[in-house]
Backbone bond lengths (Angstrom), bond angles and torsions (degrees), N, CA, C in turn:
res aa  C-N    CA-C-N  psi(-1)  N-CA   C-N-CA  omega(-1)  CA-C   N-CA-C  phi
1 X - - - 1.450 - - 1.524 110.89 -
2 X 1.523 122.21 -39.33 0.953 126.51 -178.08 1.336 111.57 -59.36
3 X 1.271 123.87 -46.71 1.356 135.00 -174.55 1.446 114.96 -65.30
4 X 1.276 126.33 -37.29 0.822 123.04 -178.15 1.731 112.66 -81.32
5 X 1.291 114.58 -12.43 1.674 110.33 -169.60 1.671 80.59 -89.74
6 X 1.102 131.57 -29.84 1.631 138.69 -162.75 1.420 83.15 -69.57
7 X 1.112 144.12 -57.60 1.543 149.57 -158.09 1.532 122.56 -70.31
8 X 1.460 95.72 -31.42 1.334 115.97 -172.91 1.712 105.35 -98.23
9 X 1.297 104.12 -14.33 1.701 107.86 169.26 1.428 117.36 -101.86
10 X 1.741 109.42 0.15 1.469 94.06 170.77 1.681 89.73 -105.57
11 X 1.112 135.30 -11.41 1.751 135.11 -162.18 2.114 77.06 -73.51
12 X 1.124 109.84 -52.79 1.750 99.51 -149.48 1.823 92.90 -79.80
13 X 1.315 121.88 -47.20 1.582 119.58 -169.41 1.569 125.85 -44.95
14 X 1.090 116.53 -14.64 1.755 151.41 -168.15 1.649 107.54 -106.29
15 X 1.223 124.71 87.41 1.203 127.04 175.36 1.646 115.16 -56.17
16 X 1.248 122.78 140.47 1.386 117.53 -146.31 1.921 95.63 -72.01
17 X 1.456 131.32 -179.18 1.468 135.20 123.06 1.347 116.94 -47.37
18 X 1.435 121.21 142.22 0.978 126.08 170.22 1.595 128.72 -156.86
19 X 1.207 140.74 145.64 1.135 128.18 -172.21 1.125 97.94 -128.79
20 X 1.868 114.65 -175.79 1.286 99.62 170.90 1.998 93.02 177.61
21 X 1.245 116.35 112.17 1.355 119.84 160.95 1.491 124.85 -71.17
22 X 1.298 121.77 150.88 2.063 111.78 150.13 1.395 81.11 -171.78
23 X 1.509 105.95 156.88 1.350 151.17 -160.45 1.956 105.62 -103.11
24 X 0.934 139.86 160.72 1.302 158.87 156.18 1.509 131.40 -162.81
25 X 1.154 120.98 126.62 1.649 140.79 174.85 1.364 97.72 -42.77
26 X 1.566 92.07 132.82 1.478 110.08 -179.70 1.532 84.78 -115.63
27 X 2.187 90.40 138.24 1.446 87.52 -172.45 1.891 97.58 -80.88
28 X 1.634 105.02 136.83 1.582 123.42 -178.60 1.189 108.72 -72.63
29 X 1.249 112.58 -152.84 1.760 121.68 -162.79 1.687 83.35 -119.22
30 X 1.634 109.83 137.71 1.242 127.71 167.75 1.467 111.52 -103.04
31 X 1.445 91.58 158.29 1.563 117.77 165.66 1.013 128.44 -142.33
32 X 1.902 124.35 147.91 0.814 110.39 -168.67 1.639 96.57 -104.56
33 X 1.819 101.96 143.45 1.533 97.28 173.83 1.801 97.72 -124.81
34 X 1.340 97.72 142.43 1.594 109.59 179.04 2.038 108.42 17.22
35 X 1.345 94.72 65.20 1.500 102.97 -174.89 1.319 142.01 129.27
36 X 1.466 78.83 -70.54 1.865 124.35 -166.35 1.400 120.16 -76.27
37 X 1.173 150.38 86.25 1.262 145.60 -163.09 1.709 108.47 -71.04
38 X 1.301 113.83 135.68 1.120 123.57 -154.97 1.735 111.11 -121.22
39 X 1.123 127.33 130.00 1.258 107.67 -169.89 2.090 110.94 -124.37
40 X 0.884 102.02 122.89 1.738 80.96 -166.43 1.904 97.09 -101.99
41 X 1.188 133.89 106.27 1.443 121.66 161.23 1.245 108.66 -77.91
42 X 1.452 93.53 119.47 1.804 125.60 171.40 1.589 106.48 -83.07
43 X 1.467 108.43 -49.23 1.293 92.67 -155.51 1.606 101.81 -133.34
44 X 1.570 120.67 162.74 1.141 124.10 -171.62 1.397 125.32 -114.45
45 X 1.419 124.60 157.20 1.637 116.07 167.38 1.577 114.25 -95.92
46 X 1.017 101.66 136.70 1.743 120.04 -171.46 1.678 97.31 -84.93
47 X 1.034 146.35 142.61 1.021 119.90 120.88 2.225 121.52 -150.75
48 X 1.127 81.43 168.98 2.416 87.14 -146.81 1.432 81.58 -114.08
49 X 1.297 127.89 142.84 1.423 149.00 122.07 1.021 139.25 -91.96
50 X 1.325 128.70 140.15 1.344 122.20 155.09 1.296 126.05 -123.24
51 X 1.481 114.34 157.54 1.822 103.00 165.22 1.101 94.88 166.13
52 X 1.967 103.14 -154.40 1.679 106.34 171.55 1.621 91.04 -152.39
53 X 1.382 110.10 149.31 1.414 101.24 176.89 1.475 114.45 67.71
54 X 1.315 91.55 -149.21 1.590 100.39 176.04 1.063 119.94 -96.47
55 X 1.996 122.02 14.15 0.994 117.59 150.50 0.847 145.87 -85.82
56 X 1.447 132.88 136.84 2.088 121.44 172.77 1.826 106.85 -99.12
57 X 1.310 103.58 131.06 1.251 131.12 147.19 1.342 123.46 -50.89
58 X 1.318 111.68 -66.55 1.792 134.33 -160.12 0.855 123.70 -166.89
59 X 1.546 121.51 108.45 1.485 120.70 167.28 1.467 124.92 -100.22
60 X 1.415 136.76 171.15 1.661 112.41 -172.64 1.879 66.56 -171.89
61 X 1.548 101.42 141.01 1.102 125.44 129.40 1.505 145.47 -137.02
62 X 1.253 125.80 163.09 1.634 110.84 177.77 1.606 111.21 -159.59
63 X 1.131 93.63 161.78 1.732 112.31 -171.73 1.541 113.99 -64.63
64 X 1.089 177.77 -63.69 1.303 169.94 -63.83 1.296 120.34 -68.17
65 X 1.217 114.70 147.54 1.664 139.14 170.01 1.387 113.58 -57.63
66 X 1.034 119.51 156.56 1.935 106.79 172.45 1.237 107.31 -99.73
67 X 0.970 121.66 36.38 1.558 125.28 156.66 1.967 109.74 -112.92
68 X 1.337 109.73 -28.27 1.322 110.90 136.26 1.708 89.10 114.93
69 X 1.443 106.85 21.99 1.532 120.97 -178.45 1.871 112.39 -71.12
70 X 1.087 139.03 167.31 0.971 134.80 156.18 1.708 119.54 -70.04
71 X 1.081 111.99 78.47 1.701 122.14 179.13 1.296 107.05 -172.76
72 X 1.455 102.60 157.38 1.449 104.72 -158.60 2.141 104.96 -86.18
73 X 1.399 95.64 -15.28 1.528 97.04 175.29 1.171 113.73 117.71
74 X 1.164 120.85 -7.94 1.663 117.58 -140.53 1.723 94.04 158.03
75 X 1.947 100.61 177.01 1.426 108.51 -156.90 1.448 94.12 -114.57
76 X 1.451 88.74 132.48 2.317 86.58 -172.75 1.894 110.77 -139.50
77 X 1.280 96.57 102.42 1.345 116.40 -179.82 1.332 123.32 -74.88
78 X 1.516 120.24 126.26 1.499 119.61 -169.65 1.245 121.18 46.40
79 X 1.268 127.74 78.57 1.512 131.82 -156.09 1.556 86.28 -140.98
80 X 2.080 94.95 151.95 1.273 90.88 165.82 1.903 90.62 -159.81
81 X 1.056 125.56 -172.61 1.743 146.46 -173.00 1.205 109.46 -124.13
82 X 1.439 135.26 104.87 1.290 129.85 150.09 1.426 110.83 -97.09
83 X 1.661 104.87 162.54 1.318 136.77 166.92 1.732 99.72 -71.76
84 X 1.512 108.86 160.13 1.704 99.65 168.20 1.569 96.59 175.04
85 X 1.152 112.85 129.27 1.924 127.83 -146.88 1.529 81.37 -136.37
86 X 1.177 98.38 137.04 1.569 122.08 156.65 1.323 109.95 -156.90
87 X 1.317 97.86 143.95 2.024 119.45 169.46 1.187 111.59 -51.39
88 X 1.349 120.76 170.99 1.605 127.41 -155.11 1.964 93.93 -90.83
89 X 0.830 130.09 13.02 1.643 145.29 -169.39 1.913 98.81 -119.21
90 X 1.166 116.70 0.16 1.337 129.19 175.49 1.752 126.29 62.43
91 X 1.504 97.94 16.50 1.713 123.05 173.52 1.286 126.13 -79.26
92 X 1.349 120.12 82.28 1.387 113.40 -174.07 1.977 116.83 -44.43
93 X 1.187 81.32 160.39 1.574 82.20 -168.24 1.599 104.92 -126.32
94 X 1.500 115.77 -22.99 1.246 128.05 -144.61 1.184 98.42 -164.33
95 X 1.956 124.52 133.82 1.149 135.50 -174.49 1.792 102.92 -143.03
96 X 1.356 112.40 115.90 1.883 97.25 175.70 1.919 88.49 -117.55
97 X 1.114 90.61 118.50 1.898 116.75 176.10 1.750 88.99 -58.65
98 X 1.468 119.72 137.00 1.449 125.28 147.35 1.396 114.32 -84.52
99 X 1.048 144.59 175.71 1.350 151.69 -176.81 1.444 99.44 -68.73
100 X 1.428 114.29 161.37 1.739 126.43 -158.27 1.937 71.26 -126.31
101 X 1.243 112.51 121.44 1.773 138.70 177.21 1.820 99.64 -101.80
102 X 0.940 109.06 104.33 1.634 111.72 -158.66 1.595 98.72 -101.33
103 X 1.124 112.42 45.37 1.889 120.35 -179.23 1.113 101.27 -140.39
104 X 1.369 106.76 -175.57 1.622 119.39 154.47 1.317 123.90 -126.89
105 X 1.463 93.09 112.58 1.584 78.16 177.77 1.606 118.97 -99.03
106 X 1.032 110.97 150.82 1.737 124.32 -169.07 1.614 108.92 -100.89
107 X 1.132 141.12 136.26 1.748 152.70 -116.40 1.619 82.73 -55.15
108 X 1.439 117.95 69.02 1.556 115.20 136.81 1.458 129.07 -109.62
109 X 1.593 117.05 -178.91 1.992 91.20 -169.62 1.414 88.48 -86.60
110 X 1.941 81.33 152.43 1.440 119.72 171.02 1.561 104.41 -119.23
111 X 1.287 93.51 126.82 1.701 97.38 -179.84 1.541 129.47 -178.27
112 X 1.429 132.27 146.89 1.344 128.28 -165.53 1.811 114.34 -111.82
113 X 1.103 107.90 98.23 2.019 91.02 170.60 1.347 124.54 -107.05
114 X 1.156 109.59 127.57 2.201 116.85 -167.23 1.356 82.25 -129.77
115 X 1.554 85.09 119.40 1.823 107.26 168.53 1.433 109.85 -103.83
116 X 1.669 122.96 -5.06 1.140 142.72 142.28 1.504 111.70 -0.48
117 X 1.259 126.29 125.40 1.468 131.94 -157.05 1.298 66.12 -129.28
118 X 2.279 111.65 132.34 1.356 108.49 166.28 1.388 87.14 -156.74
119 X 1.272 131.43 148.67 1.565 156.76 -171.51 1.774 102.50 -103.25
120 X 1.069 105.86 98.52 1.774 111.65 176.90 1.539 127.29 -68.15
121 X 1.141 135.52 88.54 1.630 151.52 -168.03 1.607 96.05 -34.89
122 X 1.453 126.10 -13.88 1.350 108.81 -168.03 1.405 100.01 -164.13
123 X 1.584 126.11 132.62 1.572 129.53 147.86 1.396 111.09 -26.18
124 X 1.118 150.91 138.35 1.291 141.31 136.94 1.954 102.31 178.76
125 X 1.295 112.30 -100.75 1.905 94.03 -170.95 1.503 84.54 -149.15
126 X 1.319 108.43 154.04 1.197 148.10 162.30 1.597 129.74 -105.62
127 X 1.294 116.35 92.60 1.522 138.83 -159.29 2.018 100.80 -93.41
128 X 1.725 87.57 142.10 1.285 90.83 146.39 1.586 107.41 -138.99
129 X 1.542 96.88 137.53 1.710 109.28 -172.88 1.626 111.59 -111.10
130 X 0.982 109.57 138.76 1.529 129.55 -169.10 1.641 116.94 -95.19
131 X 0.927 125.62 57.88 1.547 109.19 176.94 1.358 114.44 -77.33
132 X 1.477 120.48 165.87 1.748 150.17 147.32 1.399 112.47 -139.42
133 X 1.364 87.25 130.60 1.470 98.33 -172.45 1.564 125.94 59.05
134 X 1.123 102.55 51.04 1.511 84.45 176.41 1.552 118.30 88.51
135 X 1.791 108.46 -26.36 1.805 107.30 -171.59 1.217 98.89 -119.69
136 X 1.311 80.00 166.75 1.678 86.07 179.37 1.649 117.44 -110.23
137 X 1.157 115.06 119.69 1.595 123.15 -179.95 1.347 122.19 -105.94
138 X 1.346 140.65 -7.19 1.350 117.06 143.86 1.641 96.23 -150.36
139 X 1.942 96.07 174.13 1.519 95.73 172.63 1.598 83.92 -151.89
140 X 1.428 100.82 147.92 1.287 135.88 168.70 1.270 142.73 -109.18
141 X 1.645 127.61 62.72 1.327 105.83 -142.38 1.766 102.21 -104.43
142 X 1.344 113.13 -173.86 1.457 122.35 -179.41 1.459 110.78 -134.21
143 X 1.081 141.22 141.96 1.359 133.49 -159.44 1.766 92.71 -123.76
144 X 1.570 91.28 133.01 1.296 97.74 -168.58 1.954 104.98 -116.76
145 X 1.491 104.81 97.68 1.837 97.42 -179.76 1.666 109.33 -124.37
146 X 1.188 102.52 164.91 1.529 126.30 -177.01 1.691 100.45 -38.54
């Protein structure tokens, strides 16, 4: 009996592995038609986790086509991927900058991988944010709880 409550307290004390993908609309290229500004999203943000707890393993994100090809869809100047953590109260706490890509690249891959082992100060979500130029066009986050 003992053994088994011993077994059953190390199965639960150990926060499981876990991974976890989801997708988000990258805001596209607009137009204006007779007025109306029009926005078509072509292409999407990827983004993959891994870890356990409040730890991360690996994060990776990237740009895709909506056909789901390796290309970013479209032509994207000075672009880059940050990391971005906030507490379960929705307060970032923590920002890791990806590199600033000072070109444009035209439907080739766009994308970030951190094999970066990092311990998160707080439950709450784990984002990946998309800028060009300076703006920001999509975010993807993952919510990370007990």
């Amino acid at each position: 009996m003992l053994a088994a409550i011993t077994g059953l307290m190390a199965m639960t004390a150990q926060p499981a592995a876990a991974s976890a993908v989801g997708y988000a609309k990258v805001i596209g290229f607009c137009h204006d038609f007779r007025g109306i500004e029009a926005c078509v999203p072509l292409t999407t943000l990827g983004h993959y986790i891994k870890g356990s707890g409040r730890n991360i393993t690996r994060q990776e994100a990237s740009v895709q086509d909506a056909a789901g090809a390796d290309s970013a869809g479209g032509r994207w100047c000075n672009w880059r991927i940050d990391w971005r953590y906030s507490d379960d109260k929705g307060r970032t706490y923590s920002t890791s900058k990806g590199a600033s890509h000072y070109r444009c690249d035209w439907l080739e891959s766009i994308g970030r991988i951190d094999k970066s082992r990092r311990t998160l100060k707080h439950y709450g979500k784990a984002c990946a944010d998309f800028y060009v130029g300076g703006a920001k066009r999509a975010s993807q986050c993952h919510y990370i709880t007990k």
